[in-house]
N, C-alpha and C positions, 0 to 999 in steps of 0.2 A: 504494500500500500504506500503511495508517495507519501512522503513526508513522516510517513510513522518510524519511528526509530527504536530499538529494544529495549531504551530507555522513557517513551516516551509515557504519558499517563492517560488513560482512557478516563474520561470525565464526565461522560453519559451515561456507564452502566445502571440500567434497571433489573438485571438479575443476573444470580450466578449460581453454579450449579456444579455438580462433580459428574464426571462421566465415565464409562468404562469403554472406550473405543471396542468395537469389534470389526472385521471384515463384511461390507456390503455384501447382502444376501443372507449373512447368516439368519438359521429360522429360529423364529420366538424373538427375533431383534427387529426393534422401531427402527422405520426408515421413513424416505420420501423419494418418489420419484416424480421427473419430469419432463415431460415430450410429448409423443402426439400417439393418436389411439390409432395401431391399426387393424384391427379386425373385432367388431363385432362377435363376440362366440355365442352368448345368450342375451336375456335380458336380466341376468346378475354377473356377467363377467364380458371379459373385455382381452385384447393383446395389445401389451404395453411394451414395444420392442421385446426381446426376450422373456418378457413376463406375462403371467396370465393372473388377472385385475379380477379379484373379486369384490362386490356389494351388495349391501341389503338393505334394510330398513332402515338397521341404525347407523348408517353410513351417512357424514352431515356434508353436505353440500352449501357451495357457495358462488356464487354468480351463475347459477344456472342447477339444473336437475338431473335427474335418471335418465330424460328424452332429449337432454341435449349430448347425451355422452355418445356420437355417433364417431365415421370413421374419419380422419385429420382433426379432428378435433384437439385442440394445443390445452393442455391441467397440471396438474400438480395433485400428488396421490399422495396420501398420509397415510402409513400404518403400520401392517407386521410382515415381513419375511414369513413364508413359509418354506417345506421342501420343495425341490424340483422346478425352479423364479418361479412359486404359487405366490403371491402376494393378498394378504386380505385389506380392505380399505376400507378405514375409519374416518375417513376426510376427503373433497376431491372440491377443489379449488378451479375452475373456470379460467384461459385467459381470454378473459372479456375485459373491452374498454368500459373505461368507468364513467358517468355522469352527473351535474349537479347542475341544480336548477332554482333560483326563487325568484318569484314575483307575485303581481297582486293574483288570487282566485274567488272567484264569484262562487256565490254555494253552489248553481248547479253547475260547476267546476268539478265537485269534488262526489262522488259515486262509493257509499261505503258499504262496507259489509266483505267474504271472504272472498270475494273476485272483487276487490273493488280498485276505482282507479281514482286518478287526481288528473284532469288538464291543466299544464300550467306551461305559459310561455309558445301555447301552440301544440303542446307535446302532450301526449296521450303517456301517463306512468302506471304501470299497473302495480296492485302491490306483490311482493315474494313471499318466499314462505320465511325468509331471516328479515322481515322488516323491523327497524326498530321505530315504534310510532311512537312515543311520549307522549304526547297530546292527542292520542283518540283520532287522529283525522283521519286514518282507513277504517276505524271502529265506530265511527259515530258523524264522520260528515263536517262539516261548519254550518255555524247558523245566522252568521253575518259574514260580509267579504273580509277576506283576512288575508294578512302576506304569510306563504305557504315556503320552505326550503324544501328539498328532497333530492337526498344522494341515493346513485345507485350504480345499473348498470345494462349493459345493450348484447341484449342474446343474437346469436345466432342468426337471427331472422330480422332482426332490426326492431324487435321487442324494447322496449322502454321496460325497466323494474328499479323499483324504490327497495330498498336496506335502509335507508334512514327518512323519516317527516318529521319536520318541527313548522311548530307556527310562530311566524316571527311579528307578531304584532297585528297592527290597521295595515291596510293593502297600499303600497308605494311603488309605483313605476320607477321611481326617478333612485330605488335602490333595488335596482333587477340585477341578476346573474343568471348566468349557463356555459357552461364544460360540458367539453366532450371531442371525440376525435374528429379532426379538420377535414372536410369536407371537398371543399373548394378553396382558393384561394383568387381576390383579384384586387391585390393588394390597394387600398390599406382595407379590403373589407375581405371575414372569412365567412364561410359557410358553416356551420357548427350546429344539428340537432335539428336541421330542415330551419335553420336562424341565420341573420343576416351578422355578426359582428364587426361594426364598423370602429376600427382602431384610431380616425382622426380623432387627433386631441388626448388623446388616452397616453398613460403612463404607462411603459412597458418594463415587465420585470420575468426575471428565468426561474426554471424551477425552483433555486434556494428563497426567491421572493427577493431578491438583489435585483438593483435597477438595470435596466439595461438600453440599448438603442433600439429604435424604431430597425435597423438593418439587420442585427442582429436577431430582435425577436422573428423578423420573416423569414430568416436563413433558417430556421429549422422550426418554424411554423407551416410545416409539409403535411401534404393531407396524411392521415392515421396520427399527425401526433395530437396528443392530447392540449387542449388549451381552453383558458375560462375568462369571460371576460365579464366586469360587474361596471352597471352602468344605468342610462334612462333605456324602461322600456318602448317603443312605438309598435305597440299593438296593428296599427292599421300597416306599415312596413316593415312588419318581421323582425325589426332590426334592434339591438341595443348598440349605444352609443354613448362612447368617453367612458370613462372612467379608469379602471385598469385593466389592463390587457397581460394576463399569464401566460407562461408557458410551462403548463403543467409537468409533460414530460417529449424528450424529445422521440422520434422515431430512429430505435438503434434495430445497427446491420443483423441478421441473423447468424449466430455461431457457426462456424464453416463446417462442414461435414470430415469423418474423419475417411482417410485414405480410402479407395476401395468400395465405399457405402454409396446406398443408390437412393434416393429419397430424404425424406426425415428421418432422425437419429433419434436415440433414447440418449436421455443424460442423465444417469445415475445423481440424485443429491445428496449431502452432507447425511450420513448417519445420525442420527440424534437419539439423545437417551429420553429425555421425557420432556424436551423444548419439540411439541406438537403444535402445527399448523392451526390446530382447533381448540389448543389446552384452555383459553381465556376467552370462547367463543367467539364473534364476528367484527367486537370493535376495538 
């Protein structure tokens, strides 16, 4: 890592833990892996490069379910080594881009109950099954217009799903936001969430939230990377405008394949002894 030295002092740690390293694979040992699914075997298992993925019920899912787990499909598998790469999974992680969205909603905006959904900003959000709603608003609706937040994330299919609602007070255009992966570009305005995000005026800053140039944010403001802009909404043109313009995350190259290998690769992750994917559930 640049700049770390043997001496130097880690000043963030939030946990620590003792571990017993063993050899990837071994069975009855906690692992993760991470790549792309290639064959279908039933509908509780899976081939995971050399491995074969099993699931059930109590298998906790995140950014997507049991019907999105088809074939290319790009995860992250939490669980146990068994014999002969059998793997059982206790965890399966989705890479889905992620979304976030607040602005004013009208009550019939907001659609509650166990299918229920939220329009906000244009965007149809349905809830998931990890939604975290604090304020009742997939449980119970609103009953004046209220400004609505909700993070989540974009299935497969171009699914809108919320994992988090909060109400953030009386309804405010002129404090709108929405993220999500870049669409289009024609500069200074991007495409984002079927959304107009027009950057004149706006402050731009990169993912640490460090300021940056108007040249810069567009050098790798490319479509798939993720970016969020908070600003006035214009309901009648799609658009928000001014304020600050993120670059959530940039779009990096994909790991080269090794020698020889034809396709997508499996990538063995970090062993882990009881630092689980899912240990402190979804937030």
């Amino acid at each position: 890592m640049p700049g770390f030295e043997a001496d130097s002092v880690l000043d963030t740690v939030t946990g620590l833990r003792c571990m017993q390293p063993v050899p990837i694979g071994t069975p009855g040992a906690l692992g993760a892996l991470n790549g792309i699914v290639g064959t279908i075997l039933s509908n509780t298992s899976f081939q995971f490069g050399p491995y074969v993925v099993s699931y059930d019920a109590a298998t906790e899912f995140r950014f997507g379910s049991a019907d999105d787990i088809v074939v290319g499909a790009a995860l992250e598998v939490d669980g146990v080594f068994g014999e002969n790469y059998a793997f059982t999974a206790q965890g399966i992680q989705f890479d889905a881009p992620t979304i976030r969205l607040e602005g004013p909603a009208e009550i019939a905006d907001v659609v509650p109950g166990g299918e229920g959904t939220v329009t906000l900003l244009d965007n149809l959000v349905r809830r998931s099954a990890q939604v975290r709603d604090e304020d009742d608003i997939f449980v119970n609706g609103i009953t004046q217009p209220r400004q609505i937040e909700l993070r989540g994330y974009i299935d497969r299919l171009g699914n809108r799903y919320a994992t988090r609602a909060r109400l953030r007070g009386a309804p405010d255009p002129a404090d709108s936001r929405a993220g999500g992966p870049v669409e289009w570009v024609e500069r200074p305005v991007l495409g984002v969430l079927g959304l107009n995000l027009d950057t004149t005026g706006a402050l731009f800053e990169d993912p640490a939230e460090q300021p940056i140039t108007e040249d810069e944010f567009f050098l790798d403001a490319v479509p798939d990377a993720l970016v969020e802009q908070s600003g006035s909404w214009d309901a009648a043109t799609h658009t928000i405008t001014g304020g600050v313009a993120l670059l959530v995350a940039r779009v990096e190259p994909p790991p080269p394949r090794p020698e020889g290998t034809v396709g997508h690769s499996l990538i063995v992750g970090t062993l882990r002894g009881t630092d689980r994917i899912f240990a402190s559930g979804f937030e």
